[in-house]
N, C-alpha and C positions, 0 to 999 in steps of 0.2 A: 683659162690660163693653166698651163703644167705646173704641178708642184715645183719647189726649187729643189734642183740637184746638188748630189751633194760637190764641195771643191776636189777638182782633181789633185791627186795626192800625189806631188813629184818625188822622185828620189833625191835625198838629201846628202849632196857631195860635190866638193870643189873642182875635183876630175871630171872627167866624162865614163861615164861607168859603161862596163862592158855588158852587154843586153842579151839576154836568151829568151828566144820568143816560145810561150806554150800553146797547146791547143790539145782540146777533148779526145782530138782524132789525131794527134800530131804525131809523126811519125820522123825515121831519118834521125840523122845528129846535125843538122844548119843550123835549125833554132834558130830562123829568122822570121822575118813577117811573111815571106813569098814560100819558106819550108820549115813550119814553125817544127818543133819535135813534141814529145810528152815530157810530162811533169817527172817523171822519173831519171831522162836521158838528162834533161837541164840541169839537176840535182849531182849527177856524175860527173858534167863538167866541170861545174862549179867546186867539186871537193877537189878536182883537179888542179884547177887552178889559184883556191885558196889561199894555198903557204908562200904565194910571192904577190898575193897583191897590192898593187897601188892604184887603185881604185875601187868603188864599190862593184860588186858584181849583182847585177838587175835581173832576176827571171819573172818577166813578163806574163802573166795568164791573161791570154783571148777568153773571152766570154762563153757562157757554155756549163755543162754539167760533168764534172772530173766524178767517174764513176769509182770509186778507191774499192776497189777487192780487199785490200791491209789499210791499216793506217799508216798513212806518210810520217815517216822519222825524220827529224833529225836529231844530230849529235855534234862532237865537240868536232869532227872533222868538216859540219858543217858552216863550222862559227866563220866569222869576219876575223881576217888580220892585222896588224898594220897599220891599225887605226879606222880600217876603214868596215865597211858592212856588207851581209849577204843580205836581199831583200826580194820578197817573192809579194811582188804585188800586182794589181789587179791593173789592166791593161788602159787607158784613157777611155772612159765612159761605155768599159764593160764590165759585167758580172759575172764573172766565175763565181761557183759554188762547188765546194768540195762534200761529195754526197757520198753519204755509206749507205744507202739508201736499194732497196729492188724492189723494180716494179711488179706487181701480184696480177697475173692476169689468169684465164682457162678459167671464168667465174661459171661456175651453173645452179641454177634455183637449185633449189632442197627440198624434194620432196615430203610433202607434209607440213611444212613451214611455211606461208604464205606471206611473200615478200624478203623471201629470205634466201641470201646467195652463198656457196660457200667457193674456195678456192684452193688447192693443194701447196705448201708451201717448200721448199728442198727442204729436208732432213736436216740439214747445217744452221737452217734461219729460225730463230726464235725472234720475238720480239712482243714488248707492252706498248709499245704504241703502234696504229696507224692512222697516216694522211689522204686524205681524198680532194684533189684539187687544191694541193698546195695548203690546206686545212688539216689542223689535229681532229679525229673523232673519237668519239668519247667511247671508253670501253663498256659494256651492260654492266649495268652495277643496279640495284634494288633489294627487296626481302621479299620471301617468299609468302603470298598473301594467307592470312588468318593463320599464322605460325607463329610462336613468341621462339625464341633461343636462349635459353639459359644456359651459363656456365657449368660444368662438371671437372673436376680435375685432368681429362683427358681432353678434355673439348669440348663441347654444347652438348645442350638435349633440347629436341625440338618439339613441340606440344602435337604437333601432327606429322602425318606420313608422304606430304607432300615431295619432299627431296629425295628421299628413299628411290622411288625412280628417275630421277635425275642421270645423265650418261656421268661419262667419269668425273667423279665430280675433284679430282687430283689438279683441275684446272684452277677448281675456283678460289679464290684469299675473301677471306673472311676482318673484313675493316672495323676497327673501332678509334671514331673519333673521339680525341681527350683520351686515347686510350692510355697514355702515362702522365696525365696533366694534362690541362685545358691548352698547352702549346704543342701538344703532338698527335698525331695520327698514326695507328701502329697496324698494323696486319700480318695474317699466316694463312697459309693456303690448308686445305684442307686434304686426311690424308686417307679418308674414307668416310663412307655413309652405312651402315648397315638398322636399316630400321628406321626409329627415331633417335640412333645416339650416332650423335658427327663424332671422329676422330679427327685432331687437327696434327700436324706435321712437325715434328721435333727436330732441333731440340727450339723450335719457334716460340712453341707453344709456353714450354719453361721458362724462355727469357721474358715470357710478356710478364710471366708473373713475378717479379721481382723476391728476393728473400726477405731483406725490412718491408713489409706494410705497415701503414697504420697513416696517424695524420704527420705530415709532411714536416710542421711546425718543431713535432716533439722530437724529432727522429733526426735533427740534422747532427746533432753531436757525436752518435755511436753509431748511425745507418750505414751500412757499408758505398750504399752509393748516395749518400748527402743529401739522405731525404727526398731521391725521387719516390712515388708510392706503386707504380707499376702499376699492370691490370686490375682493377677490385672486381673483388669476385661478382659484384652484384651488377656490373655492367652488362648490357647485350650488346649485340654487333649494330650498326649505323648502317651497313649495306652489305653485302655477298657482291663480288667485283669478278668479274669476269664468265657470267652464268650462262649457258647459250637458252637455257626455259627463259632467262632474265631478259632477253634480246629485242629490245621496242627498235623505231625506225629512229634514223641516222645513229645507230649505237653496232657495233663489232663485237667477237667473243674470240677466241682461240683454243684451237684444243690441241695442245702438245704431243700428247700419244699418237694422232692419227695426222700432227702437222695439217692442220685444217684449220679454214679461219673462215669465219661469217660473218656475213656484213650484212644490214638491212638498211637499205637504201630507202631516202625521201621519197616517196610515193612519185611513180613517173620516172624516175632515174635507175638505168639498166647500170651496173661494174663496169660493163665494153664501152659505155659513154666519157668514163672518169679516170681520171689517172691517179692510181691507188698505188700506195707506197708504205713498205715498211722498211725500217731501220734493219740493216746487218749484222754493221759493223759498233762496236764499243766505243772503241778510239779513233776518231778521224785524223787530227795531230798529237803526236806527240815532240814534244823540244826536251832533249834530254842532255845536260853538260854542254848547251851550245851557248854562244857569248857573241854579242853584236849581230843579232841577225833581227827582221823586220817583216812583220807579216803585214800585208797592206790591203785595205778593200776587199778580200775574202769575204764569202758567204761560207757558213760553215752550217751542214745539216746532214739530217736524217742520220744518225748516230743514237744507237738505246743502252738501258743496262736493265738484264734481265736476273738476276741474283734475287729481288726479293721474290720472284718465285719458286725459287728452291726450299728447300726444308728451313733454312735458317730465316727465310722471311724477311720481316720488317718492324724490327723490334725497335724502334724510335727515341732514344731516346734527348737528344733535343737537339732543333736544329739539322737535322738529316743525318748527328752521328746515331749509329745503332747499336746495340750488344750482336755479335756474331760469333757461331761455336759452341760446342757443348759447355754447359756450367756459368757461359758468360755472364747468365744473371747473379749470380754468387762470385764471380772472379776477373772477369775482363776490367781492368780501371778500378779494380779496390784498393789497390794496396793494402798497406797495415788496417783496414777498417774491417777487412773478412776476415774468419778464424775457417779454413788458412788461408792465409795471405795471399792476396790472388797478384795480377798482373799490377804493372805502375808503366807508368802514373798515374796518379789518379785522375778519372772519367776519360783516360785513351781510350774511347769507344773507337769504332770503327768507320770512317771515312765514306760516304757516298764517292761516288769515283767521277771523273768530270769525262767530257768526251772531246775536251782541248789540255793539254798539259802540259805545263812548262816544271820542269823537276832541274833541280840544282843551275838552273843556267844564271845568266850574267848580262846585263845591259840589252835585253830582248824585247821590242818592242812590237804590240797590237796596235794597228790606229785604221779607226773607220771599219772594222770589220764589223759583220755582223752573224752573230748565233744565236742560231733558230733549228726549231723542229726539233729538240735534242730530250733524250729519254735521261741523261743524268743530270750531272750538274754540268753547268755548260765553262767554264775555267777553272784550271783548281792549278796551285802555281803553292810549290813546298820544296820540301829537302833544298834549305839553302838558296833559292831564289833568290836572289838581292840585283838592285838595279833597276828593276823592269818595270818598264812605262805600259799602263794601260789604258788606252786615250781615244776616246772619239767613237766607241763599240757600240750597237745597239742587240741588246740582251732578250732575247721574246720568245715566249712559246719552248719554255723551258722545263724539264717536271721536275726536278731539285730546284738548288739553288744557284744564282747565275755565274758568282764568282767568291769561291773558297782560298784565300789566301794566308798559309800558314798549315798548323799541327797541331795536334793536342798532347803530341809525345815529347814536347821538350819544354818542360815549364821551368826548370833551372837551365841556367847558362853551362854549358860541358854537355849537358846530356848525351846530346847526339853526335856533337861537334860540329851541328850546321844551325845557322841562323836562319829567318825569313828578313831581311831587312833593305831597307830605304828603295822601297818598292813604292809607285804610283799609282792610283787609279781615279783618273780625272776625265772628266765631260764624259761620262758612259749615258746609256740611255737604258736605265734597266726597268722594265714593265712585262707583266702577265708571267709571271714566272713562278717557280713551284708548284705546279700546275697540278700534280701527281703526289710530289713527296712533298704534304700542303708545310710541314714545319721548318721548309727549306727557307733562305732569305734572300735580299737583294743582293746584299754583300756581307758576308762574314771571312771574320779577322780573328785566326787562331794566338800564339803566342808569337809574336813578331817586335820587331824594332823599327824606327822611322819610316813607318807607314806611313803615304799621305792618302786621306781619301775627300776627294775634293772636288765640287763641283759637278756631282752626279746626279741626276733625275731614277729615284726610284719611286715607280706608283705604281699600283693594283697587287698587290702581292699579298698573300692569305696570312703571312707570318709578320715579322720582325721585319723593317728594312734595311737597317744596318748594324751587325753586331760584331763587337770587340773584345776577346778576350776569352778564358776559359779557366776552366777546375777550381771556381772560386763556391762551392756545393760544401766543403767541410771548414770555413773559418769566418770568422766575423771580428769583431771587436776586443770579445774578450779571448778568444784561439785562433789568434792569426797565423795560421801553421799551412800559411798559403803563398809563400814567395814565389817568383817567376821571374821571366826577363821581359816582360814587356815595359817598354820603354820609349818616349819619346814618339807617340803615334799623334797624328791630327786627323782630325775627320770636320772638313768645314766646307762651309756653303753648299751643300746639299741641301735638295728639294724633295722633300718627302709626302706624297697623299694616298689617298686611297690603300693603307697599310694595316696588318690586322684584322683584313676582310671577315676571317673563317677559322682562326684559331684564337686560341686567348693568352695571358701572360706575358704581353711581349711591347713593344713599341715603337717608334721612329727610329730613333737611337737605341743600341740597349748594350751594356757594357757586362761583365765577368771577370770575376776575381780582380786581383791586385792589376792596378794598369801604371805603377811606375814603383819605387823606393824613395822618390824625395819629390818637392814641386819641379825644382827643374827639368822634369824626366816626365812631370806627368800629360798625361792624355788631355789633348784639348778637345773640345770639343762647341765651336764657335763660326758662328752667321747662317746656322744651316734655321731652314724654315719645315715646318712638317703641321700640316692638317689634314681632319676626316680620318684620326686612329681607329677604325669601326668598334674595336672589342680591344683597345688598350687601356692597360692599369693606368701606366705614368708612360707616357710621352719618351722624356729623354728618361731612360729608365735605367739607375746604377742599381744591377741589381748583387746578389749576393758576393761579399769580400773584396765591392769597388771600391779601391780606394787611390787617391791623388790622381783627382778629375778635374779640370775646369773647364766652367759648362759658361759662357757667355756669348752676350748680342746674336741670341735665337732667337727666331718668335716660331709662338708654339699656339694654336687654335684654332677652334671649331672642333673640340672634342667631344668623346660621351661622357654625358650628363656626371657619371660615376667614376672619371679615371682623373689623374692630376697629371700638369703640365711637365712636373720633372719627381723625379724621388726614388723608392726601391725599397728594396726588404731585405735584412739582415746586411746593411751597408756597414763595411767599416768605417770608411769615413774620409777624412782631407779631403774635402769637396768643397769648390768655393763656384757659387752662382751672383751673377752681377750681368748689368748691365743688358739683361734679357726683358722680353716683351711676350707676356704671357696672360692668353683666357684665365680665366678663374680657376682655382684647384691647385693646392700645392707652392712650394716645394713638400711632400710628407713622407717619413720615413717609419713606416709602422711596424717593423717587426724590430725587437729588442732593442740592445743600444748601438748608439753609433757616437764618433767622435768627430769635433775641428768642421763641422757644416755649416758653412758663413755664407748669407745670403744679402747684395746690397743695390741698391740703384734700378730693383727688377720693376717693370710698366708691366700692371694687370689693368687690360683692356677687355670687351666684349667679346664675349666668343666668336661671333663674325664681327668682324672691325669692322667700321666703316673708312674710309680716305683717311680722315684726321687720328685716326689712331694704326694705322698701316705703319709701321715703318720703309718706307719708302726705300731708302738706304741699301736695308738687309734683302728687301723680296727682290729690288732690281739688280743684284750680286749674286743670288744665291740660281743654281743651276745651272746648267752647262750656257758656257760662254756662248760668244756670240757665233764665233767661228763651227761650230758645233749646231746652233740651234735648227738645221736645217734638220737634223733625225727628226723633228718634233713637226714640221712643216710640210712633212713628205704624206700625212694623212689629213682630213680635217680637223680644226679646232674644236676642244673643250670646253667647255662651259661648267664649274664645278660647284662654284660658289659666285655671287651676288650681295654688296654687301653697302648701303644697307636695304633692307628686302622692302622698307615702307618708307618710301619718298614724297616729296611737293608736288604738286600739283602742278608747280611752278617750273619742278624738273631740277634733282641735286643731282649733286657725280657721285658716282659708285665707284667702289674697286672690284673687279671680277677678276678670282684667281680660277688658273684653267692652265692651257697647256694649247703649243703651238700657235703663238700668236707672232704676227711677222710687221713689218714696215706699213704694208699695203692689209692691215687688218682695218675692218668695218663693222661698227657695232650700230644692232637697229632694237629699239624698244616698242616691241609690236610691228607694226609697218614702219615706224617714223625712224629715219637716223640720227643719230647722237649729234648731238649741236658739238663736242669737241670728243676725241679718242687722241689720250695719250699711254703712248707701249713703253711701259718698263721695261719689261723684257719678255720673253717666250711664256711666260707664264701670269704676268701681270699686265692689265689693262685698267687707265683711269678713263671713265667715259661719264658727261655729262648728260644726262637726259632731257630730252625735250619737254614742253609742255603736256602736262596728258592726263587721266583719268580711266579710274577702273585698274584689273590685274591685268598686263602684259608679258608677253615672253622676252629675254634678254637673247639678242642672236648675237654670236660673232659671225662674221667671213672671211675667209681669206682664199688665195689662188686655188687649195687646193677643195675648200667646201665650205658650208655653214655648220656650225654645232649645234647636236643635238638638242632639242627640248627638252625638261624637265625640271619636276618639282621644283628646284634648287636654282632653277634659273630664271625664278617667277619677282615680279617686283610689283607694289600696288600704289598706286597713287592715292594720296588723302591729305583731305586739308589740314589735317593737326597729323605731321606721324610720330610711329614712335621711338622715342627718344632713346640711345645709349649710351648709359652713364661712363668715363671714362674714368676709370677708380685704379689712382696711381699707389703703386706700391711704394711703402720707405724704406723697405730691408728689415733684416734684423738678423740675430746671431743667438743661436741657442746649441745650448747643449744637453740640452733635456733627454731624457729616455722616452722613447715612440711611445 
């Protein structure tokens, strides 16, 4: 059987809307089905006829690849009138993909290199990433063998002569993971070799080193940047990232100078066999001052951003913003905290840039598109955004992060004179993303208003999966010299796993600075579910100057051994948790004091639940609805957890949480199928096991496969198993100093 497609997505309008039909090759102005035109002529009519509509006006994309030389605009002359909408959607049960994308062909072996192809690229095309059959490959990244690298105020010094012959080595960045913290990943390219002493590339190199060093703890009250601690000197580099000596098989290099790029193909596979792609273009969409307008069923790809390889680099420092520019270490985002006074606001670092953008518009709607293959961040939606629904996207193969909503330059009300507000982002399907810039997130939420963030699946992602809030780095409890306008946000029934793979400090949740001025204004945060934080502290994690939060009816488990379920460091405080369903660990607030933390009604369950401590309620609510769950059904099913892993003999029911689970799902323990399979929903299955003996594997099936094997999906039968105590929490209410 075919996976299930997804619902055809009509235009939404009383009238009969006026239709322009598009096509890859379309030419003429009919812009019908029999003479479709291009996406460009459609675009001209449409501002034409605009200013008197009474209807919506439909430009149609036939299936196919839109090869964009520029990125396609619009503007306020492209908005809807009237009441009604401009809407560019994808044609009934085709796939347009708008691609910034050029094919790399003229491949010839390299002399000397065995297995190894190179290709000439135009002078115009840079690019960090490329794809080989619809696939991201991975760029050469390694260290160079029996060499250590130590720091020197310029750059490294390396214990042997190995690199010293290395060709220009102006290509290669030089990575350090935790390079500003265990939640970032920071890099500089290199800006010469002579000998054994690397020269790295300014002013890159400066900004890693931050001015306050020391520990993080002591340093939040006077540190110009709030106690980040920046490179320590006694770090080495984690890899050399783009090295063509570094080049093993299915890995690429690039060499800028001579616009050449190498590829060493899987043994047997020739370049002329493959279709090999790299990114051109930055911007694929941009939406600038447009109002009622609707992007529909799009694919959006092959778009890069190539900036961290300039001098300025990749100075990280959290969540994808960076310091950029001479001095920035000393002055970008200090305000009054540097002597002199550098830039404000404080921690306006500098934005990763996205390669879809929606800036200052009004009532603009995403639904059902999908981005992919994308070298920045893949939506970033600021200056004034308000209105705009983002609904129904699948987010993948991303190198930032998927969706940037908001600023960091407007943390009081007037600043700028623009808001981010009563903006949507609901049923997304956001997975494998950050891929590159690992501190990147699922969804991050700068300073904004009536945000709803709701009903999204974020899993596999190296960072943080959903974060709210910012420049809460210099205030706490006792100097709360951290006001802002965020106000009035929800973030609920999201489904969070596989989060925190590859960096550390971070969580399911994780909130920044002040998130309201009074209760009625504050941040909810309520029904979302999150397990398997790999390397998270605290789960839902309010961390520095969060204050008036309410955190209720989550469930939060299957974490490590060493993180709690909710809490933070250096919280101010007005935080009220109730009514939650929480593993072991936590609520805990361990750095200083905090105020007003009321905890009441919370259920501490086993870390893997079984059925009777599931709450059944929150897991079959939380994730993208029903109308949506086809993004998750269009691959095979998951298998994540198993729960509980030691059953009768006799055969109990389990609960297996996972991912893509449909109507027409089957579960078999071993060879033998389940005596009963009840589907919560896409992610939750109750399945009762048969009679059995010995360790068994847990399969699902459905239309589109069976899930994988593994560890996690193993259940044992035995005549006595073992038992998990169900240890209900009573609340309690402190005000004590961590």
């Amino acid at each position: 059987m075919a996976a299930l497609a997804p619902p055809v997505l009509a235009a939404r309008t009383a009238e009969t809307p006026r239709i322009f039909v598009v096509a890859p090759t379309g030419t003429g102005s009919a812009c019908t089905t029999k003479q479709p035109c291009s996406l460009e002529t459609a675009q001209l009519a449409v501002r034409r006829l605009a200013p008197a509509m009474g209807s919506n006006l439909d430009v149609v994309l036939s299936g196919g690849t839109y090869r964009l030389t520029h990125p396609f605009r619009l503007t306020a002359a492209d908005s809807g009138r009237n009441g009604y909408r401009v809407i560019y959607r994808a044609a009934a049960g085709a796939t347009p993909l708008l691609s910034g994308g050029r094919e790399i062909t003229g491949w010839r072996p390299v002399p000397g290199m065995s297995h190894v192809w190179s290709a000439q690229l135009p002078a115009s095309v840079d690019t960090r990433q490329l794809y080989v059959n619809g696939r991201r490959l991975p760029i050469a990244s390694g260290l160079p063998r029996a060499t250590t690298l130590l720091q020197t105020p310029t750059g490294l010094l390396a214990s042997s002569m190995a690199m010293a012959r290395w060709p220009d080595p102006r290509n290669i960045a030089v990575a350090f993971k935790g390079g500003n913290g265990p939640w970032t990943e920071t890099f500089c390219n290199i800006a010469a070799i002579h000998g054994r002493a690397i020269t790295m590339a300014q002013p890159c190199w400066d900004n890693l080193h931050l001015k306050a060093l020391g520990v993080q703890e002591l340093a939040w009250f006077d540190d110009p940047m709030g106690g980040f601690g920046g490179l320590a000197l006694w770090k080495t580099p984690t890899a050399l990232q783009n090295a063509v000596p570094l080049l093993s098989p299915h890995h690429w290099a690039i060499d800028r100078t001579t616009h050449t790029i190498y590829y060493a193909p899987a043994t047997g596979h020739a370049p002329a066999e493959q279709s090999i792609v790299a990114p051109a273009l930055q911007t694929l969409i941009s939406v600038i001052g447009s109002h009622n307008v609707t992007l529909q069923g799009l694919t959006f790809a092959y778009a890069g951003w190539t900036a961290p390889d300039s001098n300025d680099g990749f100075p990280q420092m959290q969540a994808d913003w960076y310091l950029h520019g001479r001095h920035a270490n000393s002055m970008e985002g200090t305000c009054q905290f540097s002597i002199p006074r550098g830039s404000c606001p404080f921690a306006s670092w500098t934005r990763t840039p996205a390669n879809v953008v929606l800036r200052s518009t009004r009532n603009v709607e995403l639904e059902g598109n999908t981005f992919t293959h994308l070298g920045g961040v893949g939506l970033d939606m600021y200056d004034g955004a308000h209105g705009d629904l983002i609904k129904g996207n699948e987010f993948t193969d991303i190198s930032a992060s998927a969706i940037q909503l908001g600023s960091t330059d407007d943390p009081l009300p007037g600043t700028r004179g623009v808001l981010e507000s009563h903006n949507t982002l609901v049923d997304n399907y956001i997975h494998q993303v950050a891929i590159q810039y690992l501190g990147g997130v699922g969804i991050w939420l700068g300073y904004t208003q009536y945000s709803r963030v709701v009903h999204n699946q974020v899993d596999h992602v190296p960072y943080t999966g959903i974060s709210v809030g910012w420049g809460g780095w210099h205030a706490n409890v006792v100097n709360n010299n951290d006001p802002n306008l965020n106000a009035h946000n929800v973030v609920a029934d999201n489904l969070l796993f596989d989060y925190m793979t590859k960096l550390g400090d971070g969580g399911a949740i994780y909130t920044n600075g002040s998130q309201a001025a009074s209760w009625p204004a504050a941040l909810q945060i309520r029904g979302n579910v999150a397990y398997n934080g790999v390397n998270t502290d605290f789960s839902l994690y309010t961390d520095a100057a969060s204050q008036y939060v309410l955190i209720s009816r989550n469930f939060v488990y299957f974490q490590p051994f060493d993180s709690f379920n909710s809490g933070g460091c250096r919280t101010v405080g007005h935080i009220r948790l109730y009514d939650n369903v929480f593993a072991p660990g936590g609520p805990a607030y361990p750095c200083f004091a905090y105020v007003d933390i009321n905890h009441w009604r919370n259920a501490t369950v086993c870390e893997n639940p079984p059925p009777d401590q599931t709450p059944q309620a929150i897991v079959a609510h939380a994730g993208l609805e029903p109308a949506f769950r086809y993004l998750l059904r269009s691959r095979r099913p998951a298998v994540n957890l198993v729960a509980p892993t030691s059953i009768s003999s006799q055969g109990d029911q389990v609960v297996i949480s996972g991912s893509g689970f449909g109507p027409d799902t089957e579960v078999r323990f071993g060879e033998l199928p389940a005596t009963s399979v009840r589907v919560l929903s896409a992610n939750y299955l109750l399945a009762r096991a048969p009679r059995g003996s010995g360790e068994v594997n847990v399969t699902v099936s459905t239309a589109a496969g069976a899930s994988r094997a593994s560890k996690a999906t193993r259940v044992v039968y035995s005549a006595h198993p073992a038992a998990c105590v169900n240890d209900l929490g009573t609340g309690f209410t402190t005000g004590l100093l961590s």
